[in-house]
Residue, then its C-alpha position, 0 to 999 in steps of 0.5 A: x581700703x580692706x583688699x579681700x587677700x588681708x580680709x577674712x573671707x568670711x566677711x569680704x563685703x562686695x563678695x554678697x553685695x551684688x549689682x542686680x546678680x547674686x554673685x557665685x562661684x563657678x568651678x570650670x574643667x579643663x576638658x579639650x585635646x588637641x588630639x582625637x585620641x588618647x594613643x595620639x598623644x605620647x606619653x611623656x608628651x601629655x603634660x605639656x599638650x594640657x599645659x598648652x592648653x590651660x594657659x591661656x586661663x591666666x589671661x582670661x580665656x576659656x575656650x578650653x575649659x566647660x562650666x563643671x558646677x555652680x553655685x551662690x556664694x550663699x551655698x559657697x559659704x556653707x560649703x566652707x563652713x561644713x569643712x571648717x575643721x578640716x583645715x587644708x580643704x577648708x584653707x584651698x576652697x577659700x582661697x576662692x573668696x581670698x583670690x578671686x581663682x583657684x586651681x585644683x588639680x591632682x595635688x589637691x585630690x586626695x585631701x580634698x577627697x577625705x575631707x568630703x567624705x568625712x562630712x558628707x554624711x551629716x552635710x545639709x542637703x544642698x553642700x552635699x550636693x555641691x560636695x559630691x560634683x566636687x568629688x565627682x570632678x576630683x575623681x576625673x582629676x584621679x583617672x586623669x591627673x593632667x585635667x584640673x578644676x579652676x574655680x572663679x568667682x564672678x559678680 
């Protein structure tokens, strides 16, 4: 049996063979505080109030985190393809297809960031547009280093 972690992603066969539903990729933000205001949370406190809230993530429970984007797994795949050469981007966003999940946080922003901008200009018209929510979301990931992006891929 060929687990998706040895396959290539490129050619993971239930990834394109859905039941009915075309598979896609859903990229979640992790978008609630506990507190109202950003002055309610000390400084060196706020690591650990969004860890407390991420967490929970890894059993399966979103409720602290609010669809970014999405697309099929048609559109995932030209994405890939549009950042082949760029290794690093391209090695991260596949783990999607490897993994099941990924995470992007503050770590990922600035290859992940170069890499759009040097494909976008020539991007077809529906990557550049996956490409730039991407970017977008990186941003806020910028401003705010402690908010993440999780991606899931769901069939």
């Amino acid at each position: 049996m060929n687990t998706p972690a040895q396959a290539d992603p490129g050619s993971i066969p239930g990834l394109r063979a859905g039941r009915g539903v075309a598979p896609e990729v859903v990229f979640y933000q992790l978008n609630a505080k506990v507190l109202e205001r950003k002055e309610d949370i000390p400084e060196d406190a706020r690591q650990v109030v969004y860890y407390s809230l991420a967490i929970g993530h890894h059993i399966g429970v979103f409720d602290c985190f609010k669809p970014a984007f999405r697309c099929t797994t048609a559109v995932f795949d030209r994405v890939l393809e549009t950042l082949k050469d760029n290794e690093e981007a391209h090695r991260k966003l596949s783990g999607l297809l490897r993994f099941g999940e990924i995470t992007v946080d503050s770590t990922h922003t600035r290859p992940l960031m170069a890499a759009i901008e040097a494909v976008l200009p020539t991007a077809p018209p529906d990557v550049a547009a996956w490409l730039d929510r991407l970017r977008t979301a990186l941003d806020a990931i910028r401003r705010e280093p402690a908010i993440y992006l999780m991606g899931r891929r769901l069939s």
